[in-house]
SEZAMI-171102 format. One record per residue (C-alpha): residue number from 0; residue in one letter; x, y, z. Coordinates in Angstrom, 3 decimals, padded with zeros to 6 digits, always signed. Layout:
# residues N
<node pos="NUM" code="A" px="X" py="Y" pz="Z"/>
...
//
This chain:
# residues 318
<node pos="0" code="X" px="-044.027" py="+040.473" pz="+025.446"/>
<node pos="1" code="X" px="-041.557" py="+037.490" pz="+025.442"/>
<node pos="2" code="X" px="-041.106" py="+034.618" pz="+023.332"/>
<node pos="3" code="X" px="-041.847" py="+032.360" pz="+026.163"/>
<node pos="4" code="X" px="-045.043" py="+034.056" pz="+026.856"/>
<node pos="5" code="X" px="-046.382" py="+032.886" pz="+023.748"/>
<node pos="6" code="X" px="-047.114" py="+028.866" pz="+023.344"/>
<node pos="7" code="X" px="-044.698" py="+027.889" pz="+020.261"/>
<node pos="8" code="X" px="-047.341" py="+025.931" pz="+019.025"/>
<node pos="9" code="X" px="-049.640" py="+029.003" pz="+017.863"/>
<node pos="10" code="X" px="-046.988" py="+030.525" pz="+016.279"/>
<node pos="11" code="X" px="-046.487" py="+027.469" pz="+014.222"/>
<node pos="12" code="X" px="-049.853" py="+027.332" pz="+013.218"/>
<node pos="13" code="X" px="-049.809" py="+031.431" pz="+012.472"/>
<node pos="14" code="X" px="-046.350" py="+030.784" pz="+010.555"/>
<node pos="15" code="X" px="-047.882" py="+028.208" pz="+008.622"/>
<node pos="16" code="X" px="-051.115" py="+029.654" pz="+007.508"/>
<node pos="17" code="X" px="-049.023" py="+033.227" pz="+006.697"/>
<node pos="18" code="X" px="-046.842" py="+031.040" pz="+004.507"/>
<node pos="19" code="X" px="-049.178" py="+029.169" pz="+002.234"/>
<node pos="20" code="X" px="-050.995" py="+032.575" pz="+001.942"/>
<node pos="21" code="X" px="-048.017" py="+034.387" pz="+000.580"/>
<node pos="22" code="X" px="-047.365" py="+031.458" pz="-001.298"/>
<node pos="23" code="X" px="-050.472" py="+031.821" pz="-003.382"/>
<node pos="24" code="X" px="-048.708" py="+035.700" pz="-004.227"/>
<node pos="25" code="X" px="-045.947" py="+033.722" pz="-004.903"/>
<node pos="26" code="X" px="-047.221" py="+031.814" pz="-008.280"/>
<node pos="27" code="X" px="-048.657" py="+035.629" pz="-009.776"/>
<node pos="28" code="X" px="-045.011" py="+036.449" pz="-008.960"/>
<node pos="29" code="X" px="-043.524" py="+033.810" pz="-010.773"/>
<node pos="30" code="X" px="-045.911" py="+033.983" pz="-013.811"/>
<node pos="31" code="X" px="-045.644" py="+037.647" pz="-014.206"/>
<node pos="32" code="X" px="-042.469" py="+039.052" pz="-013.254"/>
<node pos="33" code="X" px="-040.517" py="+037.696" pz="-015.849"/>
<node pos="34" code="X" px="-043.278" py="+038.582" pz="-018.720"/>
<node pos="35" code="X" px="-042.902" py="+041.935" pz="-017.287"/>
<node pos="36" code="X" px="-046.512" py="+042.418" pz="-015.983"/>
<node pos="37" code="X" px="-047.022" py="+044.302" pz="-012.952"/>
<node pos="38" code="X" px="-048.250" py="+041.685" pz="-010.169"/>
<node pos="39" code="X" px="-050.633" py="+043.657" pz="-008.060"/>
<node pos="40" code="X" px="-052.537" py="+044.494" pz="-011.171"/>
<node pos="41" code="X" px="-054.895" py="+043.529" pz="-012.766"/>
<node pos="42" code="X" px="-056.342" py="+040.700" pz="-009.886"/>
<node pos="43" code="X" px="-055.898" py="+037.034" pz="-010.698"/>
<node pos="44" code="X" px="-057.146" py="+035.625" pz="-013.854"/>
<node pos="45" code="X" px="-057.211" py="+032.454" pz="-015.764"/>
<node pos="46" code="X" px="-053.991" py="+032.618" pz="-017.817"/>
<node pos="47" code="X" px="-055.963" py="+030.527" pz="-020.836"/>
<node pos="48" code="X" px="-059.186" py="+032.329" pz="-020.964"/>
<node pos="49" code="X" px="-058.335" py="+035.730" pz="-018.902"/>
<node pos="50" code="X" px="-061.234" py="+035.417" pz="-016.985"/>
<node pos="51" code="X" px="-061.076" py="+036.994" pz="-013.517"/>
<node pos="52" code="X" px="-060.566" py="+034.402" pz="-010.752"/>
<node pos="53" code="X" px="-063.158" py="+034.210" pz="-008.226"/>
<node pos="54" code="X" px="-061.865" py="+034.558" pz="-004.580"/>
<node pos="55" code="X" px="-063.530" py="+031.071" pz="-003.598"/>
<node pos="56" code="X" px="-061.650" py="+029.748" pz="-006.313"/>
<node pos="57" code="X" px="-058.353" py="+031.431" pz="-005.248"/>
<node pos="58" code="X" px="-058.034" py="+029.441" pz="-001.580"/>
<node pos="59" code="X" px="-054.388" py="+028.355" pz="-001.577"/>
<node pos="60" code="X" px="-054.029" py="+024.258" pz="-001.838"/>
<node pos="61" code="X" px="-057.791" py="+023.431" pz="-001.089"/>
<node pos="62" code="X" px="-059.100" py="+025.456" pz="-004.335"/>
<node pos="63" code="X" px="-057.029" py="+023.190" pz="-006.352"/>
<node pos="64" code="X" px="-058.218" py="+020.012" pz="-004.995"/>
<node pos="65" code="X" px="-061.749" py="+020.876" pz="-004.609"/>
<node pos="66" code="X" px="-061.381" py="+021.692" pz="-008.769"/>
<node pos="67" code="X" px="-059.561" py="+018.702" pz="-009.039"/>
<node pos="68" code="X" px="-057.020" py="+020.973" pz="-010.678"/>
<node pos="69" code="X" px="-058.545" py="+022.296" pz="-013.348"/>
<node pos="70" code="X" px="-060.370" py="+026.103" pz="-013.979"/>
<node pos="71" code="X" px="-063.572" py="+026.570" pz="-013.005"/>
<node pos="72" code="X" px="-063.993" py="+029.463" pz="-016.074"/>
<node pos="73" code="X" px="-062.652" py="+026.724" pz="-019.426"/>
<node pos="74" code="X" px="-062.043" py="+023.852" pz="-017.309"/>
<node pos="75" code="X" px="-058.458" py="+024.337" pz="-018.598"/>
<node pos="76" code="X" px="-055.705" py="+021.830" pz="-016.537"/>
<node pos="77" code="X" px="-053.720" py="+024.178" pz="-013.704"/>
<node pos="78" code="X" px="-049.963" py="+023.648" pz="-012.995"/>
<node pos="79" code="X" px="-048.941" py="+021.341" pz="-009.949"/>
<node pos="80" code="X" px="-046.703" py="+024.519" pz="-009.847"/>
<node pos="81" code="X" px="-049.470" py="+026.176" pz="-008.109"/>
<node pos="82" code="X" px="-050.050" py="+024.026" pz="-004.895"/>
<node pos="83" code="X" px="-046.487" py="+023.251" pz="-004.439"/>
<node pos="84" code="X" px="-045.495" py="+026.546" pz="-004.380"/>
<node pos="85" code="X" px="-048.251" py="+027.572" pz="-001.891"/>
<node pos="86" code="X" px="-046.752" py="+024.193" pz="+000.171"/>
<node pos="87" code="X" px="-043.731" py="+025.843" pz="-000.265"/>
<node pos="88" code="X" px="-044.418" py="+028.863" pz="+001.052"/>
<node pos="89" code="X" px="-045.507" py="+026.982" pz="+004.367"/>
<node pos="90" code="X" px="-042.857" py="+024.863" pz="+004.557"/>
<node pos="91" code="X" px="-040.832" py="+028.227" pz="+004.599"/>
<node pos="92" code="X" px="-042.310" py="+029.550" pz="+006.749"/>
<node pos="93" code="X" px="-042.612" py="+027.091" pz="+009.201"/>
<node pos="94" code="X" px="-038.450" py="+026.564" pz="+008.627"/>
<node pos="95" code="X" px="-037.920" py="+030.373" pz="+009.082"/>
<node pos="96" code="X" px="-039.818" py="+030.269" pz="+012.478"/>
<node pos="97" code="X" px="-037.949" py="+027.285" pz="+013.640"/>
<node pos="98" code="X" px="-034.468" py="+028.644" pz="+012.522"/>
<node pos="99" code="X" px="-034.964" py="+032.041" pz="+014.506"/>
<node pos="100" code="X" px="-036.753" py="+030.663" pz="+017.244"/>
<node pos="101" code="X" px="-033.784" py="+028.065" pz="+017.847"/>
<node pos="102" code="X" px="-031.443" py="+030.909" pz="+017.531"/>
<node pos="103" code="X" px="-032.158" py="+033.410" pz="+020.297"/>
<node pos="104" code="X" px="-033.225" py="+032.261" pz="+024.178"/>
<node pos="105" code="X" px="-036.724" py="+031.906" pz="+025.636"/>
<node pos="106" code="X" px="-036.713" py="+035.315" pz="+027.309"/>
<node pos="107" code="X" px="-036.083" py="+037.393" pz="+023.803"/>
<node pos="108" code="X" px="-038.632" py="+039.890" pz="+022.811"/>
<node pos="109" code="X" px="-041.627" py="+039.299" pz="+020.561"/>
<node pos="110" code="X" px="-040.871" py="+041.803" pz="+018.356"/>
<node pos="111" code="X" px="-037.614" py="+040.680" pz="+017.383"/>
<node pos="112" code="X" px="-038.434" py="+037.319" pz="+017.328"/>
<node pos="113" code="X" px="-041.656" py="+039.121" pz="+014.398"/>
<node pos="114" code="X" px="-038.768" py="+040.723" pz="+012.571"/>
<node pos="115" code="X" px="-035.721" py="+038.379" pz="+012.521"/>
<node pos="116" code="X" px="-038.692" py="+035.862" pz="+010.816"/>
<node pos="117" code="X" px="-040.375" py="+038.447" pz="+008.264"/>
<node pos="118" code="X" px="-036.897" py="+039.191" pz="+007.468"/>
<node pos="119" code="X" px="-036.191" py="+035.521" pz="+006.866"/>
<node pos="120" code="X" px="-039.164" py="+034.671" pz="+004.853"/>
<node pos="121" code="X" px="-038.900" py="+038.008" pz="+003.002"/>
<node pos="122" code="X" px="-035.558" py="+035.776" pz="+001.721"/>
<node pos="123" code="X" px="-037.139" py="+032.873" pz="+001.378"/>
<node pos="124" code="X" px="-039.541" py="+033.323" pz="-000.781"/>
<node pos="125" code="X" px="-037.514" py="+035.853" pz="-003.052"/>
<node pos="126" code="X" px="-035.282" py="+032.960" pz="-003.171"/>
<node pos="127" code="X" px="-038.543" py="+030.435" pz="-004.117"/>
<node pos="128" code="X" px="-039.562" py="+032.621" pz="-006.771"/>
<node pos="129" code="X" px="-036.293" py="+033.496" pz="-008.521"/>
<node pos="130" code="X" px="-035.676" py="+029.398" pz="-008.807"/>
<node pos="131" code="X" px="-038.826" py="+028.711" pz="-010.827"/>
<node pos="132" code="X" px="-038.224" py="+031.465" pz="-012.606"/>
<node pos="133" code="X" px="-034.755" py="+030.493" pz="-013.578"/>
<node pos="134" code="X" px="-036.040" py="+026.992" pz="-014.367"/>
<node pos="135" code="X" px="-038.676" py="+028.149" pz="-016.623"/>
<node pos="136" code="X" px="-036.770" py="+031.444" pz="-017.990"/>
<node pos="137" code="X" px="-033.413" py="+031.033" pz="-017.265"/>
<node pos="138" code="X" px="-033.250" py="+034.223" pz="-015.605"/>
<node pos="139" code="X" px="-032.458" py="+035.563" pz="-012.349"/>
<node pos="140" code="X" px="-034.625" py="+038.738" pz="-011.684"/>
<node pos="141" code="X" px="-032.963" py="+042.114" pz="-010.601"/>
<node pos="142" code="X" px="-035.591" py="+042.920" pz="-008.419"/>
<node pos="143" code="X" px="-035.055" py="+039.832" pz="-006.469"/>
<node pos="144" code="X" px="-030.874" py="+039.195" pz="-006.703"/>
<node pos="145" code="X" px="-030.170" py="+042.886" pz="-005.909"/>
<node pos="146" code="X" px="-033.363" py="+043.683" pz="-004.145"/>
<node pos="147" code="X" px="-032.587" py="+040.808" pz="-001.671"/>
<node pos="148" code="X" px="-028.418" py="+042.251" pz="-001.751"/>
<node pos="149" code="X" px="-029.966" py="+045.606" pz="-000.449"/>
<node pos="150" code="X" px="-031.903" py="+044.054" pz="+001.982"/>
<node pos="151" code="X" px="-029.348" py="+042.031" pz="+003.905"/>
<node pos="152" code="X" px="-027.088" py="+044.836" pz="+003.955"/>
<node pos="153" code="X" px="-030.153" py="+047.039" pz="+005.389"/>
<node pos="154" code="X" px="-031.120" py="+044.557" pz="+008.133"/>
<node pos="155" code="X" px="-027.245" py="+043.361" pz="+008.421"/>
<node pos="156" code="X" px="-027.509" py="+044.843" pz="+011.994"/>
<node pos="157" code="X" px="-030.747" py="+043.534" pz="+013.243"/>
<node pos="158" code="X" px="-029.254" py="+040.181" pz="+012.043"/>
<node pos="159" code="X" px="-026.217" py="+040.268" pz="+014.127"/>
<node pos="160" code="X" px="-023.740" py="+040.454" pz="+011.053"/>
<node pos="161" code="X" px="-022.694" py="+044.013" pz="+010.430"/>
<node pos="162" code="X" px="-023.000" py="+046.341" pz="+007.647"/>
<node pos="163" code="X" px="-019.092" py="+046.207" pz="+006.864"/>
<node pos="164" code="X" px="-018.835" py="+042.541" pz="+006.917"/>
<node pos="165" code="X" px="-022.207" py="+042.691" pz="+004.413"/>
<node pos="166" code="X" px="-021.071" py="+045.303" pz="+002.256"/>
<node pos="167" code="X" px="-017.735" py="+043.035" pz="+001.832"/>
<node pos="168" code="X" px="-019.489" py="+039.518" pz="+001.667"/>
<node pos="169" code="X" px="-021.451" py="+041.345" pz="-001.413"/>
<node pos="170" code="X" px="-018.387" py="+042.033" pz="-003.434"/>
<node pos="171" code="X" px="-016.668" py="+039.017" pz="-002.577"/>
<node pos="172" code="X" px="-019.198" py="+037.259" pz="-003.516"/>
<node pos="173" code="X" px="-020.324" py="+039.246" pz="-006.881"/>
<node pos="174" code="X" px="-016.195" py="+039.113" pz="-007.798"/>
<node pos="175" code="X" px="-015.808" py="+035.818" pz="-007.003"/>
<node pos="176" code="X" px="-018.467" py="+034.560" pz="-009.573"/>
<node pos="177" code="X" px="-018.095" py="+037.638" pz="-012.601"/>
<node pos="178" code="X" px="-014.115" py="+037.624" pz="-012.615"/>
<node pos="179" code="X" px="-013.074" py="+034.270" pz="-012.923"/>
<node pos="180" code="X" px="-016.460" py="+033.502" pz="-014.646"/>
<node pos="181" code="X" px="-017.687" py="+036.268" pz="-016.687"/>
<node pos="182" code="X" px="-014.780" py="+038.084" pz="-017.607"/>
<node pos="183" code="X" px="-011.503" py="+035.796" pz="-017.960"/>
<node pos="184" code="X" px="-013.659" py="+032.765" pz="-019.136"/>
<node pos="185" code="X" px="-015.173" py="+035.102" pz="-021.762"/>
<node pos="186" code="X" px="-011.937" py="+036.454" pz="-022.882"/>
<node pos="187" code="X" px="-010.667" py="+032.750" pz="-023.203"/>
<node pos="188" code="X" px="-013.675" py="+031.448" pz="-025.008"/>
<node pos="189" code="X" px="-015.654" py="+034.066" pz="-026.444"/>
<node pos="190" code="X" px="-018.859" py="+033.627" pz="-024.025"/>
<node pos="191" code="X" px="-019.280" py="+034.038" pz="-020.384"/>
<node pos="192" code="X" px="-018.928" py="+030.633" pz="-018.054"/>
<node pos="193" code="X" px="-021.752" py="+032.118" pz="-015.667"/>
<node pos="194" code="X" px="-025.374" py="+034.713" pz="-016.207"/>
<node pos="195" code="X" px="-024.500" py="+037.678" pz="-014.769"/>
<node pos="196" code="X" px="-027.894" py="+036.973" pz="-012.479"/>
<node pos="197" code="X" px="-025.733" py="+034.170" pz="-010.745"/>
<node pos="198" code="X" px="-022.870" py="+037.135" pz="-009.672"/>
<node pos="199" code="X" px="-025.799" py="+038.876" pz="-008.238"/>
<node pos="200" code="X" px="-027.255" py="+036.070" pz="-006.470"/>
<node pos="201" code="X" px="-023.918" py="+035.576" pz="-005.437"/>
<node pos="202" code="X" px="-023.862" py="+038.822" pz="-004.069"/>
<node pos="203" code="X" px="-027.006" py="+038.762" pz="-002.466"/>
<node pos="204" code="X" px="-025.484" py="+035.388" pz="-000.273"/>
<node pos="205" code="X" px="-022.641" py="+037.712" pz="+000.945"/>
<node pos="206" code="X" px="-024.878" py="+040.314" pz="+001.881"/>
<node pos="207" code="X" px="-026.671" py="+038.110" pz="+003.868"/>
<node pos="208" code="X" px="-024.230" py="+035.635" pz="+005.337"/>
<node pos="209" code="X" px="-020.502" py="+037.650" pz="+004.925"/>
<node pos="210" code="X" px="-018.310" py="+035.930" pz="+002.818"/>
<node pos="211" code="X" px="-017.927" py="+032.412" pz="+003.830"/>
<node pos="212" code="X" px="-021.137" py="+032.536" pz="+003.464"/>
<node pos="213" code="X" px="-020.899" py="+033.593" pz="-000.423"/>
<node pos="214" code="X" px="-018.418" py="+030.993" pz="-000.859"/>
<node pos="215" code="X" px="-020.112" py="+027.928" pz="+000.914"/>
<node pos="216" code="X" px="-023.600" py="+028.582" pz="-001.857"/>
<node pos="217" code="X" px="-021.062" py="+029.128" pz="-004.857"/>
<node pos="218" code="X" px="-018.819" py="+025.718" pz="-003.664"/>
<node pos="219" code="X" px="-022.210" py="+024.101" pz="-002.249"/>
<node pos="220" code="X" px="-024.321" py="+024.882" pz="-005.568"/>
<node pos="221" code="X" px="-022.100" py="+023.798" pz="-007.979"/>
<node pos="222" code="X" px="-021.378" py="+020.111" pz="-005.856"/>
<node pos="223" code="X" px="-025.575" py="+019.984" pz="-005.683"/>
<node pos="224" code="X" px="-025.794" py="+020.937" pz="-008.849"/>
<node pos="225" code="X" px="-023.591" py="+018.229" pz="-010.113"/>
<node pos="226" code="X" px="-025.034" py="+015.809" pz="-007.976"/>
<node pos="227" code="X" px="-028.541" py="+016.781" pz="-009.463"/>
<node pos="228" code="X" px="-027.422" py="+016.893" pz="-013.299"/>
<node pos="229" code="X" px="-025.750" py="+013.652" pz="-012.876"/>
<node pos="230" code="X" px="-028.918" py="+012.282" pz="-011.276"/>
<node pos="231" code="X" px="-031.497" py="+013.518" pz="-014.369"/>
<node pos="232" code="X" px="-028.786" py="+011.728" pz="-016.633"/>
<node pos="233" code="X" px="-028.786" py="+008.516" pz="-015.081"/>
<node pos="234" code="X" px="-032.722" py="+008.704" pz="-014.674"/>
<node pos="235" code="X" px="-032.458" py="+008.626" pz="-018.563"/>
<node pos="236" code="X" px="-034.170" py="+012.745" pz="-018.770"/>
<node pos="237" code="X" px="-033.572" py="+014.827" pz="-021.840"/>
<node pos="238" code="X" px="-031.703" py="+017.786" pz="-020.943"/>
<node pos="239" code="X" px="-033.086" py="+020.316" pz="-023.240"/>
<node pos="240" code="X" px="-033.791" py="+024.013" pz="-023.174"/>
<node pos="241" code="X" px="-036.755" py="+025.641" pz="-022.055"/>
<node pos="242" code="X" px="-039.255" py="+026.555" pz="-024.607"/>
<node pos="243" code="X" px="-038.991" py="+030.212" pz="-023.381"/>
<node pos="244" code="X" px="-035.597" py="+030.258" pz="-024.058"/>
<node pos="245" code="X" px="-035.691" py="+029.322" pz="-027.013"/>
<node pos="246" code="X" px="-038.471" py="+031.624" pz="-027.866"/>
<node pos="247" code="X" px="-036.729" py="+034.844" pz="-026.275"/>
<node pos="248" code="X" px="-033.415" py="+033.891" pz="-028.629"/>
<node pos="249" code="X" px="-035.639" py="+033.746" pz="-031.559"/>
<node pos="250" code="X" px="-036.999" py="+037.112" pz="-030.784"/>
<node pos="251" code="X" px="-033.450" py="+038.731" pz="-029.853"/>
<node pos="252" code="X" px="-032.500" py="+037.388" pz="-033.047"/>
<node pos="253" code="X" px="-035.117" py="+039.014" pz="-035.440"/>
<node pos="254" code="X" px="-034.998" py="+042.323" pz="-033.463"/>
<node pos="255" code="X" px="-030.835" py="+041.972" pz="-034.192"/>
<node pos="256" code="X" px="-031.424" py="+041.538" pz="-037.438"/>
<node pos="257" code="X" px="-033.232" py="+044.444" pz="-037.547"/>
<node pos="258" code="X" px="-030.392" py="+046.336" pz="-036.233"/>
<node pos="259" code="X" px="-030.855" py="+046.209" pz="-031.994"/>
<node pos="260" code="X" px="-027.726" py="+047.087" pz="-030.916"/>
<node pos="261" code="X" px="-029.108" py="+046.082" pz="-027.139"/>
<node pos="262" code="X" px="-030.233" py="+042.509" pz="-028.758"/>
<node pos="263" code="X" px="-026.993" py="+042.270" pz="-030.518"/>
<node pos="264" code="X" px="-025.031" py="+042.846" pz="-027.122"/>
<node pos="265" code="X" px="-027.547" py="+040.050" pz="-025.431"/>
<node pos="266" code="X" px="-027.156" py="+037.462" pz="-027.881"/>
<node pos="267" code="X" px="-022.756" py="+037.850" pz="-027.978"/>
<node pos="268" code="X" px="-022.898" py="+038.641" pz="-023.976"/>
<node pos="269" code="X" px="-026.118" py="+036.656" pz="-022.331"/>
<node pos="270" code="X" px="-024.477" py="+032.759" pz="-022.005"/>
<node pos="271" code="X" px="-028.027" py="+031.982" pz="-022.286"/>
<node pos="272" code="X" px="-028.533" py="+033.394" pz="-025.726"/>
<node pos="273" code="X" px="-025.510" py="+033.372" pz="-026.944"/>
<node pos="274" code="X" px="-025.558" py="+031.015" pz="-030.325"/>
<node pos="275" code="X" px="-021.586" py="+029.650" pz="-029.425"/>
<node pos="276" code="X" px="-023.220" py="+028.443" pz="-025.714"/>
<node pos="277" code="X" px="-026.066" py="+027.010" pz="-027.245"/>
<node pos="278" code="X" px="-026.454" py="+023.324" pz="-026.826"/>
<node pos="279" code="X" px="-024.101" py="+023.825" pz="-023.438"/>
<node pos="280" code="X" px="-026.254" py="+025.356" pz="-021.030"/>
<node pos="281" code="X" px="-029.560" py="+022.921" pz="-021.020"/>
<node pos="282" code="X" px="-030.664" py="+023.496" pz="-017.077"/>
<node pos="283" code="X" px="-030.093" py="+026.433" pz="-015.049"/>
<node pos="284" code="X" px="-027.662" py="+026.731" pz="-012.081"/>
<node pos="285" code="X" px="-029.489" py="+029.791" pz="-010.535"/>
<node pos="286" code="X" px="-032.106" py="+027.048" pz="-008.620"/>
<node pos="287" code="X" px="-028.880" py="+025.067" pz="-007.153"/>
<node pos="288" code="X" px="-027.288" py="+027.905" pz="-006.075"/>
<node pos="289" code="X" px="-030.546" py="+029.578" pz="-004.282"/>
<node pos="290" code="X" px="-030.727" py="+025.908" pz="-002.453"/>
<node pos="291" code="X" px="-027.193" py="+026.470" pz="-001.101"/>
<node pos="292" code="X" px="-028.527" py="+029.841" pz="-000.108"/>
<node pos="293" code="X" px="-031.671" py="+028.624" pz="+001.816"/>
<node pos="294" code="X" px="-029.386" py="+025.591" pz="+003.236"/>
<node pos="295" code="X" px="-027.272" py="+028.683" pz="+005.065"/>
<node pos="296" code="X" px="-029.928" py="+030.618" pz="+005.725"/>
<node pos="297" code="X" px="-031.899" py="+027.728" pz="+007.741"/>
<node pos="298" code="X" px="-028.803" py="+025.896" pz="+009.088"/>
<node pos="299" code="X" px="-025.752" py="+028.134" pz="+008.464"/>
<node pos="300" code="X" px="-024.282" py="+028.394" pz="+011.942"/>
<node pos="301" code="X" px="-024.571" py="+024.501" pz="+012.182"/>
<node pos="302" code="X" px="-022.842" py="+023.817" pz="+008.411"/>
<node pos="303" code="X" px="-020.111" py="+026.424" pz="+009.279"/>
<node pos="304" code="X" px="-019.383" py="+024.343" pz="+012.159"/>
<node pos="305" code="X" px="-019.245" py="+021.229" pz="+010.400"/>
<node pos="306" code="X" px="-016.585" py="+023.144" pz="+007.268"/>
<node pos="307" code="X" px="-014.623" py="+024.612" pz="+010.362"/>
<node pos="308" code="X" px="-014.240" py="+021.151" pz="+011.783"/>
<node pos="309" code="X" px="-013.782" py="+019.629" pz="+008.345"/>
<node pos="310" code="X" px="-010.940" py="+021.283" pz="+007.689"/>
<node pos="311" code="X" px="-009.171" py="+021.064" pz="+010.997"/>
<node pos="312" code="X" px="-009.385" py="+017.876" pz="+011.826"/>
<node pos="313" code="X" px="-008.259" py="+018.186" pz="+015.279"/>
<node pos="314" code="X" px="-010.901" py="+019.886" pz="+016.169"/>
<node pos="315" code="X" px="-013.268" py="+016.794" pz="+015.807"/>
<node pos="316" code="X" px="-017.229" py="+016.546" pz="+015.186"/>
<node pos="317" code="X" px="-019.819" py="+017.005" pz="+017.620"/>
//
């Protein structure tokens, strides 16, 4: 079956509905995977009074309006994290379609049209949830950063890139962020410049986009997230740490006292933790640099157009 077989409009709609669906995994994800709790078990509960959720009550954005946002179980007051992430996850979805349904002509197969999209979500969303996790946590999961590394090299192919240019976008990309900003900056002022989560996700943007790629999202992260810091200071907001943070450096801290030779090497290593940094590093620059990455994921070709012309101005804009 073709793409032009099937009326774009239905697969919209199909996109849509997949996307808030996943969405609504989405917010277990984010809740659990950094308080390391598996997140297919145990099912959904209310996080205040651990009561098991009940599936009527678990319908992604219409469950929250129809309880007017608050539990059913303790009548508790739910996150506006939890609809907006569902939206999220349509929005994505809906993006992902459009992006790989723009990129290949009328008369391409319906499989590959199924896979270049899962693939692209599958991104997506990792992307999603590593952003509020970083905002909340500070923290850029493994599973996601190198999970989503391994899986652009492994669908590098089916994507039209290449394993060898993926393999190489990785390590320029992980190099570019951990030498200059890990290592040198740490020998020069006794802390790291960057989390070593951000040389991952650094890596995991080469994988997926070669290395201009990796160096548009570090370049186009830290210009957004200037532009976004400067914003919340004008706006008059208090840049301050999490409370998580500041809760997992008081815990690193007892447990180092107590002799932890692995809290010990978090608290002089982790920029985060580390006592010198604190008062430095008040928002995270994981969520700036994951924009950058969905920005070339859902209009790369057309942005490395735009640089290419940029910086030969001969060439001209189109």
């Amino acid at each position: 079956m073709r793409l032009d077989e099937i009326p774009l409009g239905f697969l919209r709609a199909v996109a849509v509905v997949f996307g808030v669906l996943w969405g609504s995994f989405l917010n277990v994800v984010i809740y659990r995977l950094p308080r390391d709790i598996s997140v297919v078990s145990p099912p959904s509960h209310c996080p205040s009074c651990g009561k098991p959720v009940k599936p009527y009550d678990n319908i992604p954005l219409l469950s929250f309006l129809i309880l007017r946002g608050r539990t059913r179980c303790c009548h508790t007051k739910m996150s506006l994290r939890y609809p907006i992430v569902e939206a999220l996850g349509g929005l994505a979805a809906w993006a992902c379609l459009y992006a790989v349904v723009r990129s290949l002509p009328p008369e391409a197969e319906l499989w590959r049209v199924c896979a270049l999209f899962l693939v692209d979500f599958a991104l997506a969303l990792g992307l999603i949830a590593a952003a509020f996790i970083d905002v909340e946590h500070m923290i850029l999961p493994d599973s996601i950063t190198i999970g989503g590394a391994i899986l652009g090299v492994a669908t590098a192919s089916l994507r039209g890139i290449g394993f060898g240019p993926s393999i190489l976008g990785a390590l320029v990309g992980f190099l570019g962020v951990y030498v200059p900003f890990i290592a040198i900056y740490k020998a020069i002022r006794g802390y790291a410049g960057m989390g070593l989560g951000d040389a991952k996700l650094l890596a995991l943007a080469g994988a997926w986009f070669g290395w201009p790629g990796a160096v548009f999202v570090l370049f186009g992260g830290a210009i957004q997230g200037t532009v976004g810091t400067l914003l919340l200071y004008a706006l008059g907001s208090k840049l301050e740490e999490p409370e998580s943070v500041k809760k997992d450096r008081e815990e690193l801290e007892k447990l180092a006292a107590e002799g932890d030779e692995e809290a010990k090497e978090l608290l002089e290593n982790d920029p985060v933790m580390n006592e010198a940094a604190q008062g430095k590093l008040k928002i995270a620059f994981g969520p700036f640099l994951i924009l950058a990455c969905l920005e070339c994921l859902l209009a790369g070709d057309w942005l490395v157009a735009k640089a290419m012309a940029w910086l030969d101005p001969g060439a001209g804009f189109s």
